[in-house]
Structure formats: C-alpha cells, structure tokens
NUNU-520509 format. One record per residue (C-alpha): x, y, z; residue number from 0. Coordinates in Angstrom, 3 decimals. Example, Ala and Ser with C-alpha at 12.3 -4.5 7.8 and 13.67 -1.06 7.14 Angstrom:
+----------+----------+----------+-----+
|     east |    north |       up |  nr |
+----------+----------+----------+-----+
|   12.300 |   -4.500 |    7.800 |   0 |
|   13.670 |   -1.060 |    7.140 |   1 |
+----------+----------+----------+-----+
***
This chain:
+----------+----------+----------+-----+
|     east |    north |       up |  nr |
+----------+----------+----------+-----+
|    5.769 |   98.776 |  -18.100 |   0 |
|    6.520 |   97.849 |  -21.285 |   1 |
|    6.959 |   94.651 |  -20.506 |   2 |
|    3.942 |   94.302 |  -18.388 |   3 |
|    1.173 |   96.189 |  -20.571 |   4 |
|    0.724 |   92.990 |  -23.256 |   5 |
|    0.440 |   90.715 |  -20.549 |   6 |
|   -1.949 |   92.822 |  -18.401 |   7 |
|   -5.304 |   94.931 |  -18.501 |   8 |
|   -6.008 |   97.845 |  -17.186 |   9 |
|   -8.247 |   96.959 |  -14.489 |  10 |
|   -5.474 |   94.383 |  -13.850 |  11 |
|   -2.978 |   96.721 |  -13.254 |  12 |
|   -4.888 |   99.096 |  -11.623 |  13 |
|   -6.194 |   96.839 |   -8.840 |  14 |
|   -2.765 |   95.862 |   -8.164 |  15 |
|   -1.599 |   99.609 |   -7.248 |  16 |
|   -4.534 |   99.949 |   -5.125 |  17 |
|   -3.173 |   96.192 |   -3.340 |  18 |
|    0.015 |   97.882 |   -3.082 |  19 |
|   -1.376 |  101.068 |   -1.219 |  20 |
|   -3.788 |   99.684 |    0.692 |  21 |
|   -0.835 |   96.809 |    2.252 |  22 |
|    1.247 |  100.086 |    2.811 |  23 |
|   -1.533 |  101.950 |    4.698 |  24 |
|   -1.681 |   98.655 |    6.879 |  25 |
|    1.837 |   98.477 |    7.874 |  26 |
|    1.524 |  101.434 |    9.505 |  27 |
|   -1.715 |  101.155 |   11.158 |  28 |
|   -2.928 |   97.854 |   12.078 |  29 |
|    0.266 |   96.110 |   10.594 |  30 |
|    2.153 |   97.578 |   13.356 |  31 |
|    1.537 |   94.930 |   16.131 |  32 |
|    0.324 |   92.466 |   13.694 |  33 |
|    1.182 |   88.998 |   14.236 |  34 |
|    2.891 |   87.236 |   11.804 |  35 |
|    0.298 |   84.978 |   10.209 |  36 |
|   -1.090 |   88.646 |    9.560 |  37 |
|    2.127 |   89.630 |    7.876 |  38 |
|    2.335 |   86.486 |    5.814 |  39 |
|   -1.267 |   86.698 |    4.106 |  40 |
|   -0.672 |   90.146 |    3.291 |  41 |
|    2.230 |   89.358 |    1.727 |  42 |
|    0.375 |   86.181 |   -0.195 |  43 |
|   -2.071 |   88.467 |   -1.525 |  44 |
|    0.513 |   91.022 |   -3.456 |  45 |
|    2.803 |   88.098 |   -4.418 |  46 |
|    0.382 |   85.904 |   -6.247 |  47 |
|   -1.068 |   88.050 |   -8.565 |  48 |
|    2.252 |   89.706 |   -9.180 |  49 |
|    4.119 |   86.472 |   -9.587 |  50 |
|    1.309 |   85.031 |  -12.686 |  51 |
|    1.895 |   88.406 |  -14.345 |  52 |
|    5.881 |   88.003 |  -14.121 |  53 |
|    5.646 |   84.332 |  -15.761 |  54 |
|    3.050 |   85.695 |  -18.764 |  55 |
|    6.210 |   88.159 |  -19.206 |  56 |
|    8.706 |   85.292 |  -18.695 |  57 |
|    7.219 |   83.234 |  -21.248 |  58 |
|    6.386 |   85.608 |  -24.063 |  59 |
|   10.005 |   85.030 |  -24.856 |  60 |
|   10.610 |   81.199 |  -23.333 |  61 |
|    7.719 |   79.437 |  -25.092 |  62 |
|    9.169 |   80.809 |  -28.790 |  63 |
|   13.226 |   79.419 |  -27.754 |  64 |
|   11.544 |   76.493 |  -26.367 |  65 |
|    9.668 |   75.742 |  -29.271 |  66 |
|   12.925 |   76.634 |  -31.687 |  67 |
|   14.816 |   74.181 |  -29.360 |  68 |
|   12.420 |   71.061 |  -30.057 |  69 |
|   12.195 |   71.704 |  -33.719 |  70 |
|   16.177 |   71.912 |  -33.487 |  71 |
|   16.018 |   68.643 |  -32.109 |  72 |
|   13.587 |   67.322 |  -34.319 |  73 |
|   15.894 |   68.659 |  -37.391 |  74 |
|   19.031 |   67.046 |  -35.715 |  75 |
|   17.334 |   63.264 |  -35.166 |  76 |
|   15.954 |   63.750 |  -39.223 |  77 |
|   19.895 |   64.565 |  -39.897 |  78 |
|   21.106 |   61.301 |  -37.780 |  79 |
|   18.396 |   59.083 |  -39.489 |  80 |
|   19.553 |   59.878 |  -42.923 |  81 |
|   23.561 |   59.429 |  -41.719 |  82 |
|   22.578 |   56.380 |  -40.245 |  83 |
|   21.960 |   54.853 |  -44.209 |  84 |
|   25.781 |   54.289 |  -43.853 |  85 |
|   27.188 |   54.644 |  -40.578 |  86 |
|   24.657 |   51.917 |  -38.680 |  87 |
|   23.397 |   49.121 |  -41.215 |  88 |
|   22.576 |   47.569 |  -37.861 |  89 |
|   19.767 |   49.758 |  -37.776 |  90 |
|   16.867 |   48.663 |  -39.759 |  91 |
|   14.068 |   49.542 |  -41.869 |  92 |
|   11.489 |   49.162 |  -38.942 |  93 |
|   13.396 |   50.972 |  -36.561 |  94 |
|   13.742 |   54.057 |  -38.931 |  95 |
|   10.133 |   54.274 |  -39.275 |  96 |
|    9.736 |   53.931 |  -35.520 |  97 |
|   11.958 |   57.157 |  -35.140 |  98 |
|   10.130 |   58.886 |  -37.535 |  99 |
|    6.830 |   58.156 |  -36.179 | 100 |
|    7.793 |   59.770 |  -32.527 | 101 |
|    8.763 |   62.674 |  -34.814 | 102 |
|    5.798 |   63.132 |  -35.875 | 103 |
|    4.437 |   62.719 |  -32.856 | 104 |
|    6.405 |   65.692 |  -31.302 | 105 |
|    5.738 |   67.829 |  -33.853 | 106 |
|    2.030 |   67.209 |  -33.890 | 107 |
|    2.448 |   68.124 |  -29.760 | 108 |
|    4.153 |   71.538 |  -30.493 | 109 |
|    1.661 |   72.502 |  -33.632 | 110 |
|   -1.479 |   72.000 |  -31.255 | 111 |
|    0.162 |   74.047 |  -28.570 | 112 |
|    0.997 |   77.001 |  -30.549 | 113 |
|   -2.894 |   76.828 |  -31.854 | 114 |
|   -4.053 |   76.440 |  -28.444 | 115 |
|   -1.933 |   79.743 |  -27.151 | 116 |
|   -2.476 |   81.798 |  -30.791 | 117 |
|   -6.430 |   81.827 |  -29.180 | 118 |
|   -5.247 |   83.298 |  -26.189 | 119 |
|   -5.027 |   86.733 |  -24.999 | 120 |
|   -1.160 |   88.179 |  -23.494 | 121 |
|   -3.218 |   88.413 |  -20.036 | 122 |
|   -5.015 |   85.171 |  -20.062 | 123 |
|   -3.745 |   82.080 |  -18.677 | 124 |
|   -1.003 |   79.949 |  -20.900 | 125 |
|   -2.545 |   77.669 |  -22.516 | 126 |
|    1.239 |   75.838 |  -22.143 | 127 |
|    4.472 |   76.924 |  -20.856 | 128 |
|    7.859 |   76.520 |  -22.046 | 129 |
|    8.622 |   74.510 |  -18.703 | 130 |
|    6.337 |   71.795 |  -20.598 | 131 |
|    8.033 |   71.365 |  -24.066 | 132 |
|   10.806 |   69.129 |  -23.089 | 133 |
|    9.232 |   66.309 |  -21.895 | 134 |
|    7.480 |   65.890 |  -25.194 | 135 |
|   10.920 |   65.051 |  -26.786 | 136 |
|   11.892 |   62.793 |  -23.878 | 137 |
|   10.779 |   59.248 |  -25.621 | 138 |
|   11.886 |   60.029 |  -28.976 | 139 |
|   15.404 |   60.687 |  -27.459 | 140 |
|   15.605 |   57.886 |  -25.505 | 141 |
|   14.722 |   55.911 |  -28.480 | 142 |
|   17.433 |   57.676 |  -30.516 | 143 |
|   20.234 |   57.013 |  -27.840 | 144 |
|   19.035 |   53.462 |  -27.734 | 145 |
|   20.025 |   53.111 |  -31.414 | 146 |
|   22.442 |   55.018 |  -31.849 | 147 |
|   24.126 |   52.296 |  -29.053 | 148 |
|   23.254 |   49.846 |  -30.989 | 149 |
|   26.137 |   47.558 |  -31.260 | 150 |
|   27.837 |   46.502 |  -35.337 | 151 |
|   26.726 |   43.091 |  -35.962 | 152 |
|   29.930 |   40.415 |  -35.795 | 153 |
|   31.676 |   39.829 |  -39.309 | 154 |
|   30.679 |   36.515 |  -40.938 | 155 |
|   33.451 |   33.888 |  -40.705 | 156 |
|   35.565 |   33.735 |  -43.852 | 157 |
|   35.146 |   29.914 |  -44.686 | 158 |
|   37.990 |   30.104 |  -47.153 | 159 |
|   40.259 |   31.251 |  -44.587 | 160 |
|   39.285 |   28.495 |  -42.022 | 161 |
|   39.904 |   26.030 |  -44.331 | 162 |
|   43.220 |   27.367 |  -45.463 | 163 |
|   44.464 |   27.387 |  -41.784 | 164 |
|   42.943 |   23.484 |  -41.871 | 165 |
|   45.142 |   22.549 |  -44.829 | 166 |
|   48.029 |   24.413 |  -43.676 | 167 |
|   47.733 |   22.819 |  -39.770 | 168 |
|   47.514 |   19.185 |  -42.003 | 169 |
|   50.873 |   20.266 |  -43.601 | 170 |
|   52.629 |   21.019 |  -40.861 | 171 |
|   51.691 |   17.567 |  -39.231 | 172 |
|   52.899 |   15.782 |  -41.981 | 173 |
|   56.016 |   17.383 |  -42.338 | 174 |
|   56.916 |   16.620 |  -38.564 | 175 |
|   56.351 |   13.074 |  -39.532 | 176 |
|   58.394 |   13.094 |  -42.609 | 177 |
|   61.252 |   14.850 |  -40.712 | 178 |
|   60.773 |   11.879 |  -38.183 | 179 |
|   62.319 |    9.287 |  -40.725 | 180 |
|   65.550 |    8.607 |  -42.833 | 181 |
|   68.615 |    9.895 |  -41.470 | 182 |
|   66.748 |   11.720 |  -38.681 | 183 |
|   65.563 |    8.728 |  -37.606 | 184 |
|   69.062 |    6.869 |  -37.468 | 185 |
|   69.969 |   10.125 |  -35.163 | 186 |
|   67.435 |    9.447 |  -33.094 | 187 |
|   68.015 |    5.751 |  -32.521 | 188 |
|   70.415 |    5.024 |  -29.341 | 189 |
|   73.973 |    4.037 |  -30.109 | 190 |
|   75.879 |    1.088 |  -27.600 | 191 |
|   76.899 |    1.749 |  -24.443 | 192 |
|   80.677 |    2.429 |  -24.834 | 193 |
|   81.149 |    0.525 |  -21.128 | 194 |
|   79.410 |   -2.249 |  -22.525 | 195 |
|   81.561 |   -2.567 |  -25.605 | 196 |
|   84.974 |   -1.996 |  -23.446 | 197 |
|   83.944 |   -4.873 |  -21.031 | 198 |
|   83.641 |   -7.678 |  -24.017 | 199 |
|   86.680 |   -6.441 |  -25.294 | 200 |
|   88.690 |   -7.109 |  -21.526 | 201 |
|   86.865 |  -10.369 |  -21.302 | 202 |
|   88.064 |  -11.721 |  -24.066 | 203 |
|   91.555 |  -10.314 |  -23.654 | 204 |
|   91.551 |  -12.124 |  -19.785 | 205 |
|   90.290 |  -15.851 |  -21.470 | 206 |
|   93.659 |  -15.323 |  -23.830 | 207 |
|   95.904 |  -14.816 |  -21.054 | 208 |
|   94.201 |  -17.692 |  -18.605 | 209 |
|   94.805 |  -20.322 |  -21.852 | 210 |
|   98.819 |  -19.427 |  -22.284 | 211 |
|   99.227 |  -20.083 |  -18.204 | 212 |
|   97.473 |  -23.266 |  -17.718 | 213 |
|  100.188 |  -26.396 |  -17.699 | 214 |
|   99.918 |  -28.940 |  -19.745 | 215 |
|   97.269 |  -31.881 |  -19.405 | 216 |
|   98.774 |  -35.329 |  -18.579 | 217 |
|   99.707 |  -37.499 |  -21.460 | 218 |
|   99.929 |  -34.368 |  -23.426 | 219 |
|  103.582 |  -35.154 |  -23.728 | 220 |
|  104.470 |  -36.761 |  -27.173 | 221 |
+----------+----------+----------+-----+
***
C-alpha cells in the first residue's frame, strides 16, 4: 500500500477491489462452465489496470537512476573530451565541438522530460519512462566510439635520416670499388695454367735431344 497510494486515487483503488470481487463472485457462478475466451477477458480486465499501476510504482524509482545514468554518461564523455587534449591530437577542433553539441543535445532531452513529468500527478500517465532515456544517448556514443577509434596519424619522414642512409649506401659502393683494385685486383687476375707451362718446358727438352741424334749432313766432314 505504501507503495501504491502515490501512484493511485482513491476511486482508483477502490474500483479495483470491487473488479477483484465481482471476478471472484463469477468464478463461482457463471465462471464455472465458462468457456475460455470468457476466462481470458476476465482476466484482461483485472490485469490491465493493475499492470499501469505496477509500472507508475516501477518507475517512481527507474526514471530518477535512469536519469543519474545519462548525466553519468554525459559527465564521463566531458571527462574523455578534455583527456583527449593529449592522448588523441588526431582529434580536432571541429570534432570536439561536434561532441559537445550532442551533449547538449542530450541534456536538453532529459531537462524537458523531467519538466514534462514535474506537471504530472503520481497517478497520471508518465509523461516518459525510464525504458526511453537510453536511446537519447545512443548517437552521441556512437560518435564518441567513432573517435575514440580514430587511428594516430603516421610520423613524418625524417629527411635527415633518409639522406644519411643515401650517403652512407654511396659509401659503401665506393668502397667495394676501391677494394676491387691494387693488390686485390692482382688476386683476382688468373695465374697460367701449370699444364701449359710443363708442356713448353718438355717440348723444348725433346727438340734438344732430336738435334744430338741426327748424323751428320754430307760434306760435313772437314
């Protein structure tokens, strides 16, 4: 009851026990061999007036935590922004402002609500319900995950190094061709072919030989 009473008039609550007694007094007279189409709209006509007065309940604690939960939000993305100044230079100026705008959005969205429900009474109709707060925050966090993915740009090309790797690559080419000449280069060249040499040498040992045989030529006699 305690529960119920801000959320409910008298009359309300009233007509409802007299629902409740009157469905009872059924059962046992006509309700007996009722069909079940009978069954079911007697049933309807307890449940739905029963079931709006559990959800004014319901939310006279949900719509306060759901409001506290988007603010919390809205606190955290403020937080992130300023962190960003140093974490994400990749996110600029313009984008920032973006952010800030669906913030303001959001929290423009949750001040009109809470206006709109301070008019109403605990038994009237919501003028919102805390089932309807999150998607109010749904852009302005799929803009923040967007950026907050947003990838470091690549670090400009150190021109001093490149051309130190230049001269050095220049060096080392030269001093391969340096190393190519002088005594290196003698190394390199191919000596003789020791068969070759040891043939010339038995040729002209064979000519010797053939010249101390051969008789002597006619009239050679003195």
């Amino acid at each position: 009851a305690e529960h119920i009473d801000p959320v409910t008039t008298e009359e309300e609550r009233e007509a409802l026990v007299a629902q409740s007694l009157a469905a009872e007094d059924w059962l046992y007279d006509d309700g007996y061999t009722a069909g079940r189409e009978a069954f079911e709209a007697k049933y309807e006509g307890l449940h739905a007036p029963m079931a709006a007065i559990l959800v004014r309940v319901a939310e006279v604690t949900a719509r306060p935590a759901m409001l506290a939960k988007a603010r919390g939000k809205l606190t955290k993305v403020g937080e992130l922004l300023e962190k960003w100044q140093t974490t994400k230079p990749q996110v600029n100026a313009t984008e920032v402002a973006g952010v800030r705008v669906a913030m303001a959005v959001v929290e423009t969205a949750l001040v009109e609500r809470e206006a709109a429900q301070a008019e109403k009474a605990g038994w009237d109709v919501p003028a919102y319900t805390s089932q309807e707060i999150p998607a109010l925050w749904k852009e302005l966090e799929k803009m923040v995950t967007k950026l907050n993915k947003k990838p470091k740009p690549l670090p400009p090309k150190n021109e001093t190094a490149v051309n130190e790797t230049a001269v050095n690559e220049t060096e080392t080419v030269e001093i391969v061709e340096e190393a190519g000449t002088g005594d290196a280069a003698e190394a390199d060249t191919p000596a003789a072919p020791v068969e070759e040499e040891a043939a010339t040498e038995e040729g002209a040992d064979t000519t010797a030989e053939a010249s101390a045989e051969a008789p002597p030529s006619e009239g050679g006699e003195l």
